[in-house]
C-alpha positions in Angstrom: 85.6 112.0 98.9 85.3 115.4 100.4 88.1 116.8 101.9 88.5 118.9 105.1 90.7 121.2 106.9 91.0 122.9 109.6 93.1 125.7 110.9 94.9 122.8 113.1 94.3 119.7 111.5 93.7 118.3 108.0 92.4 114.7 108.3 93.2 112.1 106.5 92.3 108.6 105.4 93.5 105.9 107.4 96.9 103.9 106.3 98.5 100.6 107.4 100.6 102.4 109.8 98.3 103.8 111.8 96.5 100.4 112.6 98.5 100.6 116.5 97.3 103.7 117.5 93.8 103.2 116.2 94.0 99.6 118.3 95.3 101.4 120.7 92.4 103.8 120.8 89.9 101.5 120.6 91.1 99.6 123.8 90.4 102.7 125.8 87.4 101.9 127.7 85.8 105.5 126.8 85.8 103.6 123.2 85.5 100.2 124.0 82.0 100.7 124.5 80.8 102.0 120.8 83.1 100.4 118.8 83.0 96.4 118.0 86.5 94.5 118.9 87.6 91.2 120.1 90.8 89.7 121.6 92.6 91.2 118.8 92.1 94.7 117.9 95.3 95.1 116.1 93.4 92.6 113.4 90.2 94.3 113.8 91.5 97.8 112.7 93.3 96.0 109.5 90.5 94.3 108.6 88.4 97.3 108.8 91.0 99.5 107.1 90.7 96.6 104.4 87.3 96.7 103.9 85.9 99.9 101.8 82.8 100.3 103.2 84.3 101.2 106.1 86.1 104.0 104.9 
């Protein structure tokens, strides 16, 4: 995988302990609307963080 970086930020892959603010993220409604979730998005982000096509 290609890396990046910026002069401000160097992103990263995605880790188990990230999975609350990317649920939390995703409950925003400017999100809500692009991005798949049901009642639980805590276990929507860790299944998606599981998966690795999704990556």
């Amino acid at each position: 995988m290609t890396e990046l970086h910026g002069t401000r930020v160097v992103p990263r892959t995605s880790e188990p302990g990230d999975i609350p603010a990317l649920a939390a993220l995703r409950a925003t409604s400017e999100v809500a609307v692009y991005w798949r979730g049901g009642p639980d998005l805590t276990a929507d982000v860790a299944e998606d963080l599981a998966d690795p096509d999704s990556r």
